[in-house]
MARVO-324137 format. One record per atom (N, C-alpha, C): x, y, z; residue in one letter. Coordinates in steps of 0.1 Angstrom, whole numbers, plus 5000, padded with zeros to 4 digits. Atoms other than C-alpha are relative to their C-alpha. Last residue first. Example, Ala and Ser with C-alpha at 12.3 -4.5 7.8 and 13.67 -1.06 7.14 Angstrom:
499149895000S;513749895071S;499250115008S;500949885000A;512349555078A;500950125000A;
% end
This chain:
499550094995X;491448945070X;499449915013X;499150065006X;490049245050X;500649945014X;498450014996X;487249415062X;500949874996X;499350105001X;483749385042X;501450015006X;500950155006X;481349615046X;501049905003X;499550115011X;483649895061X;499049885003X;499749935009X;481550235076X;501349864995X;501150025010X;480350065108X;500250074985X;500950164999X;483649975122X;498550004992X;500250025009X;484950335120X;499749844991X;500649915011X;483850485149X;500149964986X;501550055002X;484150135168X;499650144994X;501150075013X;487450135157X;498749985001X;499949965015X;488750435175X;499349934988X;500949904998X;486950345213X;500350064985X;501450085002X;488549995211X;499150114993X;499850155013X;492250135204X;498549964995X;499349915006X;491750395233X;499949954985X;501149915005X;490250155254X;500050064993X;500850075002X;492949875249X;498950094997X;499750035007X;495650175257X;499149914990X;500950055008X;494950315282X;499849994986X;500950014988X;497650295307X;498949994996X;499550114992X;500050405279X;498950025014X;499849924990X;498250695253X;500149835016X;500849944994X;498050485220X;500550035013X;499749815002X;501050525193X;498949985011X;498549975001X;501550105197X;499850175007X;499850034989X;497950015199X;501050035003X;500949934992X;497150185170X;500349965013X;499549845002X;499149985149X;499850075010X;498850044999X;498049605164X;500650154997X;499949964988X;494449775163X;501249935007X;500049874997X;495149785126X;500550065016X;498849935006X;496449445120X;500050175005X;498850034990X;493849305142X;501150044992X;500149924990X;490849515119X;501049975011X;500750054993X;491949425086X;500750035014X;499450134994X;494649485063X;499249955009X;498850045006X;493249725038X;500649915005X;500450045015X;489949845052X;500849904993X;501250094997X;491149845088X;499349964987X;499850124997X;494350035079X;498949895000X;499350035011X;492250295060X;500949885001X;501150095013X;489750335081X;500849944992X;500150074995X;492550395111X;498749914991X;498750145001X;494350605094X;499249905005X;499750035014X;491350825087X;500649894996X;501050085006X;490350785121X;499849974984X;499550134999X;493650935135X;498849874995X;498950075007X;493551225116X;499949875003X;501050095012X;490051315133X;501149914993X;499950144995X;492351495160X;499549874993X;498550065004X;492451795133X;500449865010X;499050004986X;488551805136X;501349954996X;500249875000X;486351675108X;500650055011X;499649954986X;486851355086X;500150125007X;500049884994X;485851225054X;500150025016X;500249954983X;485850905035X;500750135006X;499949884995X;485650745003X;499550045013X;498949964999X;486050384992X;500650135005X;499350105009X;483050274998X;501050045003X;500450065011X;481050555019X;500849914991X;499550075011X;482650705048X;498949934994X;501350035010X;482050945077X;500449954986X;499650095012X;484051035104X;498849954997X;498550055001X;483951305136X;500649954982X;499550144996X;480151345132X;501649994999X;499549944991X;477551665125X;500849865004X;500150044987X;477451625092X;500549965010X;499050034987X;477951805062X;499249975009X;500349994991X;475651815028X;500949925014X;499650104989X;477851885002X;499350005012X;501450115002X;476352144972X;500249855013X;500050095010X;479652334971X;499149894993X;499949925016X;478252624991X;500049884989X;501850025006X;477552325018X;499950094990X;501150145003X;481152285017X;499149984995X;499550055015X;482252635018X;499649864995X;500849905010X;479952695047X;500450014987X;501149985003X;481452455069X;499250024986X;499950045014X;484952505065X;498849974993X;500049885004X;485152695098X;499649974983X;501349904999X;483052435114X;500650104990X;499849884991X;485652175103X;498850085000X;498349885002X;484951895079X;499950045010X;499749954985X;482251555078X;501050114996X;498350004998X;480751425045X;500250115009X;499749944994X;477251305030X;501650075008X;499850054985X;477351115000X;499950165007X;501549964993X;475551284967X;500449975017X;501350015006X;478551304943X;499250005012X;500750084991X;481951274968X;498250014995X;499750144996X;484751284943X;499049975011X;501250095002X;483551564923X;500349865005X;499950085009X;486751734924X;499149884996X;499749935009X;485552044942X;500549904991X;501149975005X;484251854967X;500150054982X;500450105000X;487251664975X;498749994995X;499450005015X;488851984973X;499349884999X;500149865008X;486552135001X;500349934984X;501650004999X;486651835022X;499650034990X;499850085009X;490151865024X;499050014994X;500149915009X;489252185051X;500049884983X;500449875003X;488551915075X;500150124987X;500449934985X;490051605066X;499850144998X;499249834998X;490351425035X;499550055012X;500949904987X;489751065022X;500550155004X;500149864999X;490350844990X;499750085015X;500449974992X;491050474987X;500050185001X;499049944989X;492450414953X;498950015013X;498650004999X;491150224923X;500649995015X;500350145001X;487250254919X;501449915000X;500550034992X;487850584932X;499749835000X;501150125005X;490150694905X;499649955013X;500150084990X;492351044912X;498749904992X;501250075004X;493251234886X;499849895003X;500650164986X;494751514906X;499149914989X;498650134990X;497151764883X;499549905004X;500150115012X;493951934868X;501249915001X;501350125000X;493452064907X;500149894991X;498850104989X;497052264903X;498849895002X;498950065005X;495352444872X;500549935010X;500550075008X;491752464886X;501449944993X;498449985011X;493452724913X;499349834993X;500249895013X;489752784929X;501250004991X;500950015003X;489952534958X;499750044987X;499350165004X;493452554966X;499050004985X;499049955013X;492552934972X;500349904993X;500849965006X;490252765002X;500350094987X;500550145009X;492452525009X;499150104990X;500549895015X;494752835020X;499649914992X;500949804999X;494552815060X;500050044988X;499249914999X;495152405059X;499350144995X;500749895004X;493652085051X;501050105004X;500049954989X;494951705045X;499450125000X;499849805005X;493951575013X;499650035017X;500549894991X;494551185020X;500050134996X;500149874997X;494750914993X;499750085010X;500849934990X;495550564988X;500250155004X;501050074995X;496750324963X;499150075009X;499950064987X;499250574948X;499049914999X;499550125001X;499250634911X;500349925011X;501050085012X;497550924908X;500449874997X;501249984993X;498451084945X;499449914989X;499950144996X;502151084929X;498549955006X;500350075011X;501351374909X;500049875002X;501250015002X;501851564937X;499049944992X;500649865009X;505451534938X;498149975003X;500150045017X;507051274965X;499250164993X;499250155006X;508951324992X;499549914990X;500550105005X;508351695001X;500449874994X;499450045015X;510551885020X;499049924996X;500350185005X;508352045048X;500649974988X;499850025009X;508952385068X;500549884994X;499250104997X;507452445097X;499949944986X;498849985003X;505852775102X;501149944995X;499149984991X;502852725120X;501150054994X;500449894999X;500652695090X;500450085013X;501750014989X;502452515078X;499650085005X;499449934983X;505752555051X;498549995002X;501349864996X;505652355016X;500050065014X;500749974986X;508752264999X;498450085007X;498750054995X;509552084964X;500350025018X;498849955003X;506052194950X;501249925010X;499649935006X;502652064949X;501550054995X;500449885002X;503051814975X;500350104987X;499749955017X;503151474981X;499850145002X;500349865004X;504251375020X;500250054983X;498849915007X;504750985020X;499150134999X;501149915001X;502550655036X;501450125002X;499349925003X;504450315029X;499150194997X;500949855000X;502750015036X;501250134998X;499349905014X;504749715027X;499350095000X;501350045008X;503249515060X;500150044987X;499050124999X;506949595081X;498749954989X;499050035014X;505849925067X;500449875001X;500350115009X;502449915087X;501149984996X;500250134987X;503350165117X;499949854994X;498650065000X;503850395088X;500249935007X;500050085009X;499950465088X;501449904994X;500850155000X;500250595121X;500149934991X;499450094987X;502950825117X;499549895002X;498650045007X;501851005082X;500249905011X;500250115003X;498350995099X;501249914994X;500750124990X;499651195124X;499549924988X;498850064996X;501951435103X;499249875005X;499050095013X;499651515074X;500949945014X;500250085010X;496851645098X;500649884990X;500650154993X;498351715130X;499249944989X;498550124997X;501051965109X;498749875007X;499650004986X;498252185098X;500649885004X;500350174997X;499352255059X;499550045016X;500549974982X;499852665054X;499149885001X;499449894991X;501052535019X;498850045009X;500049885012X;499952225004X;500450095011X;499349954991X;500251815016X;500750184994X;500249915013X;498351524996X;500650145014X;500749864993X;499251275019X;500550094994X;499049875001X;500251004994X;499050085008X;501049854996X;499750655004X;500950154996X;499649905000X;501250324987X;499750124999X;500849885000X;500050005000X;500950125000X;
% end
């Protein structure tokens, strides 16, 4: 499995970094989850300046997609030239995006009628886009899925492991990066958000 966190200027680090971290928990599994981005560096919205390790282009040939969010999605949104770069396949790749992601995810017609989760601030751009949002952490349909809150990262990873290797591989990841002393709950309490949102888990 080859993930690209889609990764643009004024990024929020708990988006691209946490799932980056979780999803890397798999490599001994040949997972391999990589910062793509537009250009050669992007800086956050803090200040923290990101080499990228693959190009953005990589997103069309990965197996699995994130569009993290960030303070200029909403310019992302409207730059149609950096957009015609993504030609993402659904019946291919796993797709998801967090809060402000949402936006581009809209903007590339990749979520047709489903419903789908973002940030309050991002709200209103969303439902502008015709997307009806709801009020829920995570929210998936087949292969696509959405997330709302920069702590949400860890539900993305954790559809995405659970989809792809199944649910004791996952909560074998997860159990590692969770908060020591509770660790089982912590673990239990992530996959039962995204437990009802895969038909069929793998393994």
């Amino acid at each position: 499995m080859r993930i690209a966190i889609l990764t643009f200027d004024g990024f929020n680090e708990l988006d691209s970094f946490i799932a980056l971290g979780l999803l890397n928990r798999l490599k001994a599994d040949g997972w391999k989850a990589e910062i793509a981005s537009p250009s050669s560096h992007v800086t956050s919205m803090n200040g923290v300046v990101v080499e990228a390790q693959q190009t953005l282009e990589f997103a069309n040939e990965a197996d699995a997609v994130i569009f993290g969010s960030g303070i200029y999605t909403r310019a992302i949104a409207e730059n149609s030239a950096l957009l015609d770069r993504l030609q993402l396949d659904p019946l291919r790749q796993l797709i998801a995006a967090q809060c402000s992601g949402t936006l581009l995810l809209a903007r590339l017609g990749l979520l047709a009628d489903m419903p789908a989760c973002t940030d309050l601030t991002t709200k209103p751009w969303v439902v502008q886009a015709g997307v009806r949002v709801v009020d829920a952490p995570f929210h998936a349909k087949g292969p696509i899925a959405t997330a709302g809150g920069c702590l949400a990262s860890q539900y993305l990873a954790a559809w995405m492991m659970a989809k792809r290797a199944g649910f004791e591989t996952a909560a074998s990841a997860l159990h590692y990066a969770a908060p020591v002393g509770e660790k089982d709950e912590y673990v239990e309490r992530l996959l039962k958000v995204v437990r009802p949102f895969i038909d069929e888990p793998a393994g």
